[in-house]
C-alpha positions, 0 to 999 in steps of 0.5 A: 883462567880456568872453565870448563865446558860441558862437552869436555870429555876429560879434565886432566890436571897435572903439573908436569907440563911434558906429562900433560902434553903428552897425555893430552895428545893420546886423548885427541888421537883417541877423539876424546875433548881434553881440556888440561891445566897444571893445578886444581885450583878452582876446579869446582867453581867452573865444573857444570851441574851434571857435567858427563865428563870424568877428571883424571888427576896427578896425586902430587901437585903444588896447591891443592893436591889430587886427594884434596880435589877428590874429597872435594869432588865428593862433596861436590858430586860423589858420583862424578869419577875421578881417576888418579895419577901416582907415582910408586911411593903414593900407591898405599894413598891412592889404595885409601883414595879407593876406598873413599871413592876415587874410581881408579889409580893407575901407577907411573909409568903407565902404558895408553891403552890402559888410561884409555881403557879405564877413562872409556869405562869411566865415561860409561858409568858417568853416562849410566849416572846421568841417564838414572838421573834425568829418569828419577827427575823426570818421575819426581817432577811427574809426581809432584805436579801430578799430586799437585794439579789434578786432573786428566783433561787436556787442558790441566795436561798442557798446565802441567807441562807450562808449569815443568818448562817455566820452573827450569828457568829463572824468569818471572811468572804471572799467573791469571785465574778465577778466585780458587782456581789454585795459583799459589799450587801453581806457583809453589810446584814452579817453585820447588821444580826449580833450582831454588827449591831449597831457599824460601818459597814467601808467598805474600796475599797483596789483597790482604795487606793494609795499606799502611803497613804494606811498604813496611811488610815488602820492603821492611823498615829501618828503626825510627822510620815512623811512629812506632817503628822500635826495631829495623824490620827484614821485609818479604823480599829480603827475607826471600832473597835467594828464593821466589816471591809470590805476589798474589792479587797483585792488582789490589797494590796501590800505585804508589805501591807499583812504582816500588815494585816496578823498581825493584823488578827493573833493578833487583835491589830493595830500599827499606823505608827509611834507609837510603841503602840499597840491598842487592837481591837474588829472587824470582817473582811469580805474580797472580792476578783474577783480573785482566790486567791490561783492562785494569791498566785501561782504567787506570787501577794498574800500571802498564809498565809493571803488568809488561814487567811481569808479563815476562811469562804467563799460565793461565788456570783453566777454570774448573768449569772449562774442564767438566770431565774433571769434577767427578774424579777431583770430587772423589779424590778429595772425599778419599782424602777427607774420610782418611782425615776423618778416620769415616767409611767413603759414603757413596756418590749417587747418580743424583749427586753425580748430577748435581756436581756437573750442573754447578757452575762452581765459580769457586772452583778447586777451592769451593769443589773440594770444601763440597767434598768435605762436607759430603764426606762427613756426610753434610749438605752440599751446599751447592744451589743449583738454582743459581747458576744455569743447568742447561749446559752443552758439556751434559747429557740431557738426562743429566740436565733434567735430572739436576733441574728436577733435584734443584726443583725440590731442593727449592721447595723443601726450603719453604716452610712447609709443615709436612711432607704432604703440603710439599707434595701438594706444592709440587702437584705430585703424589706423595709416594712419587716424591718420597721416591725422588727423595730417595732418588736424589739423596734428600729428605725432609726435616720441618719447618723452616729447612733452610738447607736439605740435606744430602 
């Protein structure tokens, strides 16, 4: 049976047993990997992905000929070489052969050094492919995750690099994280980094489904199988088959609901309800969770064996806060983005604004940061209270800490009912021209009675 290997250096196919052997020889003693068969049946299904050998091939041969091999090569990879054998009747085929890509036709008999001469040259060019591949894989990958995980901190740098190693494998993925950290981010780069890149990305919100129709939107449903049930239904798995399946807020499923998954995940096979069918599939599951699984299991509330089942390899998202040297750059970015939507002039970030950015703890990171960035872009309210969440952060300059507490002090009182600007003054015990100066200062301004939000 035909394989061949990657590190063939020469697949020769021809059916002329003496001819082979001979032709296999002058490849050994030139310390080349030879690998030879008399036909060219099933060659395609046993050529590896970027294989870095080139094929040398007879025009005449039972079966599949060396013209059908080429065109199918082509298809296959039309840059992997391919050298044809003819005999002196075959010269005017192996002329069009050229034109269609065959990179060279060498004319019995033939001397050696001139199959060796062409095979090296071959080799050469097929080297050149693979290395301008690899290069603009390796740029693509860069850019994608690059335009897609934001950021330059070291820890969203190791991200990236998890994120471009588990995408070349086939194995399932749990990603843990706060609420908007971006995991669905996370899980479509693993996705489309990936050799499954061109079947279906089904991302399913655990979290969001109701408990009773949650077996039917996973596992899909035959007719009949309950009330209402008037037409067979393909679930998310099957409809995914070939793909990847992301799961998230895994750890809102239901028990009876994890013993199925669980299943599924040992077996790859999924039962619609109401079926005793079997259906085989072929998907890679990336689950997500903003819990620790394992204290949820503790209590009760998940299953062990499913969270080890998933738990095949694991991204944490840093959450934004752990990362502060990112939120000025990710902020700006995504005001860019927000004003080349809006068609509006970039407003300017203040060292006011600045300040209070860093001081916020953002407990809905990515998410949350760039609604802000939004909101600033079409010049609203941040809608960030600082007063919620501690200022006094080790990561910050002290005079940033003061700044922002001072911002988040007068932001407070501006929310009281105060009649004029005078009476806010007098609340904060400062002289009115100083508060109109850290107004200024910090961005704000005051609107009356009732200000439940100041604006920025």
């Amino acid at each position: 049976m035909m394989q061949v290997s990657h590190d063939t250096d020469v697949l020769l196919l021809d059916d002329d047993a003496h001819l082979r052997t001979a032709l296999s020889q002058t490849f050994d003693l030139a310390g080349l990997q030879v690998q030879a068969y008399g036909s060219a049946q099933g060659v395609l299904e046993t050529l590896p992905v970027d294989w870095q050998g080139v094929i040398v091939t007879d025009i005449r041969m039972p079966g599949m000929d060396g013209l059908e091999l080429l065109k199918q090569i082509q298809a296959f990879d039309e840059q992997l070489p391919v050298l044809l054998i003819t005999g002196h009747g075959d010269v005017p085929l192996a002329v069009e052969a050229m034109r269609n890509g065959a990179y060279d036709f060498l004319q019995k008999p033939f001397a050696s050094d001139l199959l060796l001469d062409s095979v090296h040259r071959a080799l050469g060019v097929r080297r050149l492919v693979l290395e301008n591949r690899s290069l603009r894989l390796a740029l693509t990958e860069q850019r994608l995750l690059g335009e897609r995980i934001l950021g330059g901190s070291a820890c969203v740098q190791r991200l990236r690099e998890q994120v471009r190693a588990l995408a070349a494998i086939q194995a399932d993925v749990l990603i843990s994280g706060e609420t908007g950290a971006g995991k669905e981010v996370v899980a479509r780069a693993l996705h489309d980094l990936s050799s499954r890149s061109d079947k279906p990305f089904v991302a399913i919100n655990a979290g969001a489904l109701a408990e009773t129709v949650i077996e039917s939107e996973l596992f899909g449903h035959e007719s009949g199988a309950f009330t209402g049930a008037q037409k067979r239904r393909i679930g998310k798995f099957e409809y995914a088959n070939g793909g990847t399946v992301f799961l998230d807020e895994i750890e809102s499923m239901s028990l009876d609901v994890q013993v199925k998954l669980l299943r599924l995940l040992q077996e790859r096979v999924v039962e619609r309800v109401g079926s005793n069918q079997l259906i085989p599939l072929d998907i890679r599951v990336i689950a997500a969770t903003k819990e620790d699984l394992l204290i949820a299991s503790d209590e009760g509330r998940f299953r062990a064996d499913l969270y080890y089942r998933l738990n095949v390899a694991q991204i944490h998202i840093p959450a934004l806060r752990q990362r502060s040297e990112d939120i000025l750059p990710l902020f700006q970015h995504f005001v860019s983005t927000a004003c080349t939507k809006y068609k509006s002039a970039e407003p300017m970030l203040s060292a006011a604004t600045r300040a209070l950015l860093l001081a916020h703890e953002w407990p809905g990171n990515i998410r949350e940061l760039q609604n802000a960035a939004e909101r600033f872009a079409l010049g609203l309210d941040l809608a960030i209270s600082p007063t919620a969440y501690p200022v006094a952060q080790q990561h910050l300059p002290l005079s940033q800490q003061v700044e922002a507490y001072e911002r988040s002090l007068i932001i407070s009182e501006l929310k009281n009912p105060h009649q004029s600007l005078r009476e806010v003054a007098e609340a904060l015990r400062l002289p009115r021209k100083t508060l109109h100066d850290k107004l200024r200062k910090h961005g704000l301004r005051f609107e009356g009675v009732g200000e439940k939000s100041p604006s920025a």
